[in-house]
N, C-alpha and C positions, 0 to 999 in steps of 0.2 A: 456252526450256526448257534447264537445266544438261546435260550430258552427262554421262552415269551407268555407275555397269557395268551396265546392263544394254543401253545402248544399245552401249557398247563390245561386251558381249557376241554381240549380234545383229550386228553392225557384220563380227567375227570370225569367222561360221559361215554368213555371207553371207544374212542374211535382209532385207536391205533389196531384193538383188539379186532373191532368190526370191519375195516375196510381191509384188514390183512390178507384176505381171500383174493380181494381186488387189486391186489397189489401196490405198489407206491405212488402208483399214479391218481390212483379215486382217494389219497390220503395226501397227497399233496395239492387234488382239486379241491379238497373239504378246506384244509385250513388257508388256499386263500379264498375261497369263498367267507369262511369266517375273519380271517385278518380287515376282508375288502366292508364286511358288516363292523368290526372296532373300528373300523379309521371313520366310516360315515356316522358312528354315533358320535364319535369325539371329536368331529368338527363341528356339531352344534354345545360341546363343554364349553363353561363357561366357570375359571377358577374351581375346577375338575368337578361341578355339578351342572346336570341339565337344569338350565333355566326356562322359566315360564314362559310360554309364547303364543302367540294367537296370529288367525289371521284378520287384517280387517277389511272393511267392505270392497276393497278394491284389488282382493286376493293377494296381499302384498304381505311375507310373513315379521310379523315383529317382535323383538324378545322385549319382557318387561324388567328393569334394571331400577334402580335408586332404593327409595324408601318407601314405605309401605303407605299408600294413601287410605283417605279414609273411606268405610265401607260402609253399605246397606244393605241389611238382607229382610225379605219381607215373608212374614208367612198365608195363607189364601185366610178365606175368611173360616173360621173353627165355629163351629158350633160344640162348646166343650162339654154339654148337658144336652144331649139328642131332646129333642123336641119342647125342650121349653129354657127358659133365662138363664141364665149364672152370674152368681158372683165372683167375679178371677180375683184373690185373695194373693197370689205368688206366684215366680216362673221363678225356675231355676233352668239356666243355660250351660249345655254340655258342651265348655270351651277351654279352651288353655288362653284364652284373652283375658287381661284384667283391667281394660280400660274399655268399657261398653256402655250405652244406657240401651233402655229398652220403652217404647213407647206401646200403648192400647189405644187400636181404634176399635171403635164400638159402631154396633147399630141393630135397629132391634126386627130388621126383615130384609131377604135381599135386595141390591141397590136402593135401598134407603136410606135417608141421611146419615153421614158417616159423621165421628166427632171425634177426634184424636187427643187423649191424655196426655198430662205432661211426661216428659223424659225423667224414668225412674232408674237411679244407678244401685248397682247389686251391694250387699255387706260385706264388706273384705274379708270379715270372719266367714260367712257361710256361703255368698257366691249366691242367696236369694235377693231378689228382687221384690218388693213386699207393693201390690197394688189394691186399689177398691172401687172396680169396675165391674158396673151391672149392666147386661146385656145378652141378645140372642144371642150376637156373632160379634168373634173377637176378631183383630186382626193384628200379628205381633210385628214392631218393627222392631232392630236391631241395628245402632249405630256406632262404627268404631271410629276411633280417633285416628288422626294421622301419625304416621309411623308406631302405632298402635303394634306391637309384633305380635304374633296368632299364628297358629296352625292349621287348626282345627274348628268347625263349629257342627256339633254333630248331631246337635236335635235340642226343645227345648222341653221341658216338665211343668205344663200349667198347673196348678191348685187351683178349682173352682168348686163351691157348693150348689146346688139348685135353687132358684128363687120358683118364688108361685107363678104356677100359668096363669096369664091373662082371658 
């Protein structure tokens, strides 16, 4: 019999040691329970990586395949200055994406009129976003390009100063 990962695997977690009491039978029921768990993950492999997949509304499961479309992510509304205005001066975005902009909405109380700024692209040198947006509450968007590749997007870094309370 070839040596396989999965006897490697058992090999590695010490189940030859451990089932030896129990003889060859609880060590031969282990690795095909383990073989029977490799064969179901690597029927969903997909060019030997698990690919992305979701279900949608009508529980039906579907893997997601081609190029990468484009994305939005939104952040809630921030109050970056607890209880009075700011000036948001810069964001810096903790991403491995280099094709982004980033827009400010504003508004100076909740569900109040909201006002959306233009789309601000980052420095190639510094990855900052340089804006000059006064208001209570911010609200960040982030928009990537299509087939945009990315990884990651792990938080973002406002720079804001306090304006005068009203």
């Amino acid at each position: 019999m070839p040596y396989t990962e999965v006897d490697r695997f058992a090999a590695s977690i010490g189940v030859n040691d451990r089932v030896a009491a129990g003889g060859s039978d609880s060590q031969t029921f282990f690795k095909t329970c383990l073989q029977n768990f490799v064969n179901a993950v690597n029927v969903f492999k997909l060019d030997n990586e698990l690919p992305f997949k979701s279900f949608d509304i009508d529980n039906k499961l579907g893997f997601f395949t081609g190029g990468a479309e484009a994305a939005t992510l939104e952040t809630a509304d921030l109050e970056l200055v607890p209880g009075q205005r700011a000036f948001l001066q810069e964001i810096t975005v903790d991403t491995d994406c280099a094709n982004y902009t980033l827009k400010a909405w504003t508004s100076d109380k909740y569900g109040g009129t909201r006002t959306w700024g233009s789309a601000v692209t980052p420095f190639a040198s510094t990855g900052v976003s340089h804006f000059r947006s006064s208001a209570k509450f911010h609200r960040i968007r982030m928009e990537t390009e299509d087939g945009a590749e990315w990884n990651h997007i792990a938080g973002l870094r406002p720079t804001a100063r306090p304006e005068g309370r009203r």
